[in-house]
C-alpha positions in Angstrom: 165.7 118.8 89.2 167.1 116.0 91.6 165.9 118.2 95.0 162.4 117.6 93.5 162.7 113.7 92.8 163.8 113.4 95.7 161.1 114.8 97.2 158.5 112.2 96.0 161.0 109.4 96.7 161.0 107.3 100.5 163.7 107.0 102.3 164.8 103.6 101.6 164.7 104.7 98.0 167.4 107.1 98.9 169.5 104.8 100.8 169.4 102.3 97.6 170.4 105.5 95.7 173.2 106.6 97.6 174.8 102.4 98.2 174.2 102.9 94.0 176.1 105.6 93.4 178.7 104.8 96.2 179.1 101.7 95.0 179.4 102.2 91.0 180.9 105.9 91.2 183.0 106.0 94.1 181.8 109.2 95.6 182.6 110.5 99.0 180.4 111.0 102.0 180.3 114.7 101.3 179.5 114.2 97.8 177.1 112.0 98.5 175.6 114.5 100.8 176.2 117.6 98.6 174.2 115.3 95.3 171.4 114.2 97.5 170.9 117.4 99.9 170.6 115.3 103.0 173.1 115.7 106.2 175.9 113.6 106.3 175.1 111.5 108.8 172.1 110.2 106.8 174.6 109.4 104.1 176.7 107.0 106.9 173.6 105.4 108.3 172.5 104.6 104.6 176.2 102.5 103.8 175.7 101.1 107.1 172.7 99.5 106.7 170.2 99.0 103.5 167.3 99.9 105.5 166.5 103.1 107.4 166.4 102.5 111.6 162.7 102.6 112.7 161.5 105.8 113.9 161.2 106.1 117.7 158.0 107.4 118.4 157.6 110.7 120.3 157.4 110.3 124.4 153.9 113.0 124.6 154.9 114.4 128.7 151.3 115.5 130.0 152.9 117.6 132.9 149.7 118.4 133.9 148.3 115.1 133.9 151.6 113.7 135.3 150.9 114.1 139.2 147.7 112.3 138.6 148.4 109.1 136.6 148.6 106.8 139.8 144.9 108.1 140.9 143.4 107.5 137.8 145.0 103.9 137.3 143.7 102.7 140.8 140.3 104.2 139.7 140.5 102.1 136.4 141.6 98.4 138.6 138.7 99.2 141.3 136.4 99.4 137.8 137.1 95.6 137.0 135.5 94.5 140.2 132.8 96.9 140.1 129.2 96.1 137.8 129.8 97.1 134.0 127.1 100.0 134.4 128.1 101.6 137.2 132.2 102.1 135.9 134.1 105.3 135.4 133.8 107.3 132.3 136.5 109.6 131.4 134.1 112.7 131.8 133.5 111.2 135.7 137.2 110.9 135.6 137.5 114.4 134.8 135.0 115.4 137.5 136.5 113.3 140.1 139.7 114.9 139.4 138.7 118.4 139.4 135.9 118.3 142.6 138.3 115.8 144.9 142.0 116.8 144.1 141.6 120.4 142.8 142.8 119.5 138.9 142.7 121.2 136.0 143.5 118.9 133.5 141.8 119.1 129.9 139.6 116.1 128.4 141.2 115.1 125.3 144.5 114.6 127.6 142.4 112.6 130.0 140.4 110.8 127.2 144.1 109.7 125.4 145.4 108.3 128.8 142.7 106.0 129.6 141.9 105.0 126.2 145.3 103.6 126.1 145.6 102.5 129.9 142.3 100.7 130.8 143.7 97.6 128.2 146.7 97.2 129.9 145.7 97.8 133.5 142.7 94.4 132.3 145.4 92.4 130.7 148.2 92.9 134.1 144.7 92.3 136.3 144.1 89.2 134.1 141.1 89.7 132.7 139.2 87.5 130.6 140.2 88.0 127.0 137.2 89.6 124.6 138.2 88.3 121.2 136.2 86.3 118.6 135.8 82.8 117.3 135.3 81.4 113.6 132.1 79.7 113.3 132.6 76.7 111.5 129.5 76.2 109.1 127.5 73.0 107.8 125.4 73.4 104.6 121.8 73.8 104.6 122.1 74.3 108.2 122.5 77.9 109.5 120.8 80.9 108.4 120.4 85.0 109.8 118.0 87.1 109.6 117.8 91.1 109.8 115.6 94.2 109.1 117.5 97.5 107.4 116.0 100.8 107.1 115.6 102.4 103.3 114.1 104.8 101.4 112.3 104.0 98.0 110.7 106.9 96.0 107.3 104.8 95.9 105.1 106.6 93.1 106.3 110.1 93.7 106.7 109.9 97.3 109.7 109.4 99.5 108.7 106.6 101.3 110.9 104.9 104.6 110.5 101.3 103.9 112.1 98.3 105.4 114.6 95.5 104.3 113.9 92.3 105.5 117.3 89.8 104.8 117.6 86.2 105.2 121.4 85.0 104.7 122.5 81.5 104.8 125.9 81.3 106.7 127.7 78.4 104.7 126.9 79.9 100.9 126.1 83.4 101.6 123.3 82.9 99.7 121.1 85.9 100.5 116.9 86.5 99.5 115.6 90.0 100.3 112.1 91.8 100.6 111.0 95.2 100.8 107.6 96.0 102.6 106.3 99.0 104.4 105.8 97.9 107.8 109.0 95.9 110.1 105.9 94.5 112.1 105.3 91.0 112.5 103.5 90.1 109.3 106.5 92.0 107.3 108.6 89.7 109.5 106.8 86.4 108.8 105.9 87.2 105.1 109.7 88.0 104.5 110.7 84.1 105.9 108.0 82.9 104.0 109.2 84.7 100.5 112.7 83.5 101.2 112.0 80.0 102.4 110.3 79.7 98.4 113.2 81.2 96.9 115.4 79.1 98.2 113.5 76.0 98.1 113.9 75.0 101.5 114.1 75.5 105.3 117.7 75.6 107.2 117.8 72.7 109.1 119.7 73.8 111.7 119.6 77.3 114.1 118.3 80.5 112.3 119.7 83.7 114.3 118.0 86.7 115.2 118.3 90.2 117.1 115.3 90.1 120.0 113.1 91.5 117.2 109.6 92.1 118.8 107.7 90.1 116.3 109.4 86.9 117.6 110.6 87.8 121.4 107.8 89.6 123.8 110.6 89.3 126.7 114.2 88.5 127.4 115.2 86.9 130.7 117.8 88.6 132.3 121.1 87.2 131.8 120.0 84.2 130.0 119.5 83.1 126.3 116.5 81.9 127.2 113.5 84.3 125.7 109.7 84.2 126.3 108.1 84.2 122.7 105.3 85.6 120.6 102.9 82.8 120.6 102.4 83.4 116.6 105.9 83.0 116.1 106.5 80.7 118.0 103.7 78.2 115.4 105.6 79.7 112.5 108.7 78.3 113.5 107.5 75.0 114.6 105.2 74.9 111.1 108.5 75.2 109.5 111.2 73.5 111.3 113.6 75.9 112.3 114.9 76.1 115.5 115.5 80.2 116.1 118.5 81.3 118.6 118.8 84.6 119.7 121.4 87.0 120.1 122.6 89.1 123.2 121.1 92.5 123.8 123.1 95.7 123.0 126.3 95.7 120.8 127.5 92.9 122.6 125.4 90.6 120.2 126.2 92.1 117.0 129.2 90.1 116.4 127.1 87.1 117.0 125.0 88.0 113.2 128.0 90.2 111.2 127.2 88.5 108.1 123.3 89.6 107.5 124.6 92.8 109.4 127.2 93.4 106.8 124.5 92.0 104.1 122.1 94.5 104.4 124.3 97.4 104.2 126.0 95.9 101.1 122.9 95.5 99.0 121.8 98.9 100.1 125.0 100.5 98.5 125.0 98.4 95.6 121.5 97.9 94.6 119.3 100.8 96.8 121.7 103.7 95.6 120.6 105.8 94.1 117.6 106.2 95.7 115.0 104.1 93.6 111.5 104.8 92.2 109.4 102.7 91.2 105.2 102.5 91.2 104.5 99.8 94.0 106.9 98.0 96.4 105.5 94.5 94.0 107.9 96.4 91.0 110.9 96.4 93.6 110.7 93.1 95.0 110.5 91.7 91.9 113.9 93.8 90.4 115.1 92.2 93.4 114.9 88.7 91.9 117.3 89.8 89.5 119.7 91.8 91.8 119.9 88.4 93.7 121.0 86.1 90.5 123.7 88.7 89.9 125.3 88.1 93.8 125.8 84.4 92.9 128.6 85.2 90.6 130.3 87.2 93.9 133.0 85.6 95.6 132.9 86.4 99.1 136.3 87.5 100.5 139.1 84.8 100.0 136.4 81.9 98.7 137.9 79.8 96.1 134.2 79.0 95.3 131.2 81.8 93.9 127.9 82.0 96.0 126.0 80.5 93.1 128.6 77.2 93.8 128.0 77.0 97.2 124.6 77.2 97.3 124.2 74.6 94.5 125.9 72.6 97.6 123.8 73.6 99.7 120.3 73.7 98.1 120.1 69.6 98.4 120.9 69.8 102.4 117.9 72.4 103.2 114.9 70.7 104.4 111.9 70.3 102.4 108.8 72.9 102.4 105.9 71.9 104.6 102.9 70.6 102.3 101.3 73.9 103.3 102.0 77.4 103.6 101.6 79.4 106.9 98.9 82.2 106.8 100.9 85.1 107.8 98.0 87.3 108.2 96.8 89.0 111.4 93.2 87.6 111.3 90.8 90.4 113.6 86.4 90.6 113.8 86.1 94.5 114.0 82.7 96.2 113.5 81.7 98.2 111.0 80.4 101.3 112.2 77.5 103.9 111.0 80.2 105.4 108.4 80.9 101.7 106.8 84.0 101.7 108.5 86.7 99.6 110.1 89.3 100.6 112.7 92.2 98.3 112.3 95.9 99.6 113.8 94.8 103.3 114.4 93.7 103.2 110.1 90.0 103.0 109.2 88.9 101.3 105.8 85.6 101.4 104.3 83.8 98.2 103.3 80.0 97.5 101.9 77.1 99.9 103.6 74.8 96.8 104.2 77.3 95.3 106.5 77.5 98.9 108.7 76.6 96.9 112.3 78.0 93.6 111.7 81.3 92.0 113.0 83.3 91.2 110.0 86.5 89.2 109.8 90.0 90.8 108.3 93.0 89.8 107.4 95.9 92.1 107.4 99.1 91.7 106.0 102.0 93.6 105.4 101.0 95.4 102.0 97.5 94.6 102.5 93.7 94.4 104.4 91.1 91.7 103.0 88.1 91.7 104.4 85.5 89.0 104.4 82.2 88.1 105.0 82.5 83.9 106.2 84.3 83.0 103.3 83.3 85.6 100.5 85.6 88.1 100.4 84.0 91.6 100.4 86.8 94.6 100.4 90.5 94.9 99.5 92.9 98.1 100.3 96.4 98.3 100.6 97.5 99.0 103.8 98.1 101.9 105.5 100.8 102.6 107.5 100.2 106.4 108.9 98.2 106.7 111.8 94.9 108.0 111.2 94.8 107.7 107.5 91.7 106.2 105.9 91.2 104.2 103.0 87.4 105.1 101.2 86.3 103.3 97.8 83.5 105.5 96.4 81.6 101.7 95.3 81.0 100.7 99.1 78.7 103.9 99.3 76.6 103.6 96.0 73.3 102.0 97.9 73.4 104.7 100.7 73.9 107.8 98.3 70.8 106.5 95.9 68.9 107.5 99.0 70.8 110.6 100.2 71.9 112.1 96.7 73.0 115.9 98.1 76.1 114.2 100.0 78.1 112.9 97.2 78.9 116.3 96.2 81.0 116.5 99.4 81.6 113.0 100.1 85.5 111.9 100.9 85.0 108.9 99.2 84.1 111.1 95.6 87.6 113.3 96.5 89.4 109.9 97.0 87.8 108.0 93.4 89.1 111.6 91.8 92.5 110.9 93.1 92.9 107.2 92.3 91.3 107.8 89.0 88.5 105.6 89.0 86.2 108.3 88.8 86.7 109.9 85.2 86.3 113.2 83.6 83.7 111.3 81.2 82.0 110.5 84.6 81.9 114.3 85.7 80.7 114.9 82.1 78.0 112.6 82.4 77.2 114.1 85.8 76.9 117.8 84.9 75.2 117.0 81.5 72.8 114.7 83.7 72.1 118.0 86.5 71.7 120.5 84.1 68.5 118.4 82.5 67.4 117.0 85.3 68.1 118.7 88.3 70.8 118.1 91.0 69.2 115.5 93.0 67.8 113.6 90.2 70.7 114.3 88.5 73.0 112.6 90.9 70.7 109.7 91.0 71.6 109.3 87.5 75.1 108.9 87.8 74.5 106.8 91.5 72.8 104.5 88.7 75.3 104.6 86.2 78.1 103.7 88.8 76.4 100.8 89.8 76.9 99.3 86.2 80.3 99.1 87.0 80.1 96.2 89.5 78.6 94.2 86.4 79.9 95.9 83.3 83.9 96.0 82.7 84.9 100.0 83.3 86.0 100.4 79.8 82.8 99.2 78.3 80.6 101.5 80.8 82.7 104.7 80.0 81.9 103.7 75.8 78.5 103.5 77.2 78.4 106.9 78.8 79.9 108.4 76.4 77.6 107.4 73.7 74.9 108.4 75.8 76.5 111.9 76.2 76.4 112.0 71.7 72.1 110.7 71.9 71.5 113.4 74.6 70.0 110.7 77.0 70.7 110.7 80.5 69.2 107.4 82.3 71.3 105.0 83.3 68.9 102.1 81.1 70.2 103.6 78.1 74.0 104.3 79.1 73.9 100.8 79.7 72.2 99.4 77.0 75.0 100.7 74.9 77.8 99.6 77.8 76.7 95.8 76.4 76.4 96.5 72.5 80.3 97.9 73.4 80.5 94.7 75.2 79.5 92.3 72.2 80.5 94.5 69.2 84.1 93.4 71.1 83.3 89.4 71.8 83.0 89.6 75.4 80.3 88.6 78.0 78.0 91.8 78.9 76.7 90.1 82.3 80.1 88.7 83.6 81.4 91.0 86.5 84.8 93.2 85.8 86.9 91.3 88.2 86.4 88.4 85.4 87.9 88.2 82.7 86.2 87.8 79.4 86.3 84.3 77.6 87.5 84.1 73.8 84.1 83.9 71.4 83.6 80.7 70.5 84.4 79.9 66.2 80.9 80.2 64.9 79.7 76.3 63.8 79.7 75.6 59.9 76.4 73.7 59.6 73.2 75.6 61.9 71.3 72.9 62.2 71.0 71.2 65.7 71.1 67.5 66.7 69.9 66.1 69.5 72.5 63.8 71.1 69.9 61.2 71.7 68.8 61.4 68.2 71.9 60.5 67.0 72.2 57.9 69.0 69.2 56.1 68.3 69.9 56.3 64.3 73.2 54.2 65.1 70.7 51.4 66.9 69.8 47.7 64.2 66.2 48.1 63.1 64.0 45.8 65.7 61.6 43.7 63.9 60.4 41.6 66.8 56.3 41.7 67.1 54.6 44.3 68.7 53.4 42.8 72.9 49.8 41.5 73.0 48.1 42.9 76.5 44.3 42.0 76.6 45.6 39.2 79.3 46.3 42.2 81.5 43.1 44.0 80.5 41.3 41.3 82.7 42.8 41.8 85.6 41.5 46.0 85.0 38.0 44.9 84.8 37.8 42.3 88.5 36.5 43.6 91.7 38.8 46.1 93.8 38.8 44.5 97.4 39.0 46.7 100.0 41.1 46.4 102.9 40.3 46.0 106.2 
């Protein structure tokens, strides 16, 4: 029983064990030694001292490595004066050895030796020492910024997405968005969101990597860094100054809090995997995820995050009067197909403006396009190259006048998939075909879909459908009962859908009418001064009309 406690027991356990029962029982050495199955010179080494002698660690010989230590340390000191990319790695170590001096020395025995040597052969040259620096910092002053790579399960789909973070350094306060794209409207969008949230701009440097949304070019061996001209008006707009880190893993010390930031909200608030309908849903979860940091303590901090930043909040500077337009704005043409072309993805817009330049906006989770200032198409944006974005309504004008493609139009196999075109429509269509014929037919239902840019879609599919139960297909009548739905449920039936439908008005008590100038002429004092006499003025009607010259 005592061989196996002592098994789970250390050794200075033991020792205290043995000076125990030495102490209290008397026992010999070899008692001592026979009790706790250990050699008798453990027993004498534990009454000597209370703690076990550290272990001297084990002298690895390399005999085969042996003859060619020297070599391979002057190999390592002619590396510190030669460039940092053109130094000896341990498999040109291993080359060198075998082609020059005939060696046939393994890799992992090569690998251990100057893993452990190069260090000490710097520190006897005297090389400069690569350690690191607390940053002391002031509130409201410093920020980071960062993009991290997820995956969101958007509506079904396994989607790669990207985590945009903004961390300020003093609080830790952090504000996160999700978007599609790490392009430069994701990246301007995402400073934008988290200037809001926070209620301010840092007012001092904000650090970044050499992202290519803000940097087009960095000058060799410099922090200096030739801009993007849009980013460069979004951070004067704003305030900031931005500083940028080095290139290459020797800058990513220089941001290890946003570094460290991302990964931590991925673990804790992007794991599992999350699903959710649109990447709107997320962001605003996200919200919440970020109330629940401020009760974090970050490492030893007396203080929460929520404490600090109630600090900080007051030192940030204030929000411009107005807020940067983070869109791309482009003119592309619309071609024969009612098309656009905008980053290798083609949307559709109106058929009359097929010919015409046409100006877009495009942002990170969407494309608006307008016509001047009236706004004329709207898509979420796409991201795959080559995909195209068709809304069935753009085409209406052109298929009333070539009825035989909409059978096998993309933009009808689109409408099915979104859902916007119904099975009541495809009932209305067949029903429509089979008493008219296909061509007038389809020219029904062309009709019919036209209502909707006037008629909300709910009160057009009642419509349709009570159509269907009279056995009338013409669009007149499927839309004569679209309004009766319309009023029978108190809203406007001329207002378009995109507007929503006023309350009905309380009907009035008394239906008689007043004019408002009748009433106030009732409230006027009775005149009773005499009527004007005029037949002085009727002279002047009856005297000669001089002509003039």
């Amino acid at each position: 029983m005592l061989g196996g406690l002592l098994v789970s027991l250390t050794k200075e356990e033991i020792f205290q064990r043995i000076r125990h029962d030495s102490w209290r029982e008397g026992l010999s050495i070899r008692a001592l030694a026979r009790k706790y199955g250990v050699h008798r010179r453990l027993v004498r080494e534990a009454l000597s001292s209370p703690v076990p002698k550290p272990r001297r660690p084990p002298v690895r010989r390399s005999p085969r490595l042996e003859p060619f230590k020297k070599t391979i340390d002057d190999w390592l000191r002619a590396d510190l004066e030669a460039p940092r990319k053109q130094r000896h790695t341990v498999r040109r170590i291993v080359s060198r050895l075998e082609e020059e001096l005939g060696a046939d020395v393994p890799y992992p025995t090569v690998r251990d030796y100057v893993a452990a040597r190069r260090p000490q052969i710097a520190a006897e040259a005297g090389a400069p020492v690569d350690g690191f620096i607390v940053r002391h910092n002031r509130p409201g002053a410093d920020a980071e910024v960062d993009f991290g790579e997820v995956w969101v399960d958007l509506a079904g789909t396994m989607t790669r997405c990207y985590l945009f973070a903004l961390r300020l350094a003093y609080s830790g306060k952090a504000v996160h968005r999700i978007s599609v794209s790490c392009g430069q409207q994701a990246f301007l969008e995402g400073h934008v969101h988290a200037f809001s949230v926070l209620g301010g701009v840092p007012g001092g440097q904000v650090r970044f990597d050499n992202l290519t949304p803000a940097v087009t070019k960095v000058v060799f061996r410099s922090r200096s860094r030739e801009e993007n001209p849009r980013w460069t008006a979004f951070h004067q707009h704003y305030g900031f100054v931005p500083f940028y880190y080095e290139p290459g893993l020797r800058g990513a010390h220089e941001k290890g809090g946003v570094e460290g930031q991302v990964g931590y909200f991925r673990r804790n608030y992007l794991t599992p995997v999350p699903e959710t309908g649109s990447l709107d849903e997320l962001n605003a979860r996200f919200l919440e995820f970020e109330r629940r940091e401020e009760a974090r303590r970050i490492g030893l901090r007396i203080r929460t995050i929520g404490q600090d930043f109630a600090h900080e909040a007051g030192q940030l500077m204030p929000l411009p009067g107005e807020v940067f337009e983070t869109g791309l704005t482009l003119t592309p043409r619309v071609d024969r197909y009612a098309m656009i072309t905008v980053k290798m993805c083609r949307y559709s817009v109106p058929a009359r403006f097929i010919g015409h330049k046409i100006r877009v906006v495009l942002r990170s989770t969407e494309l608006i396009a307008y016509d001047g200032r009236t706004e004329i198409a709207r898509h979420p944006r796409l991201t795959g190259r080559g995909e195209e974005r068709i809304v069935l309504d753009h085409f209406l004008e052109v298929l009333l006048r070539k009825p035989g493609a909409f059978a096998g139009s993309e933009a009808l196999d689109q409408a099915r998939a979104d859902g916007s075109f119904t099975t009541t429509h495809e009932a209305l269509w067949a029903a429509a075909k089979s008493a008219l014929g296909d061509i007038e037919g389809t020219k029904v239902l062309v009709q019919v879909l036209l209502l909707h840019r006037h008629l909300q879609h709910a009160d057009v599919l009642a419509g349709i459908r009570a159509a269907l139960a009279m056995g009338a297909f013409t669009h007149d009548v499927v839309a004569l009962e679209a309004r009766k739905v319309a009023e029978t449920g108190g809203r406007s039936p001329t207002v378009s859908a995109d507007v929503p439908s006023p309350e009905p008005p309380a009907p009035a008590p008394d239906p008689q009418v007043t004019s408002l100038t009748m009433r106030r002429v009732a409230q006027l004092p009775i005149d009773n001064r005499p009527l004007p006499v005029l037949e002085a003025w009727d002279q002047l009607l009856r005297g000669p009309r001089k002509e003039s010259s």
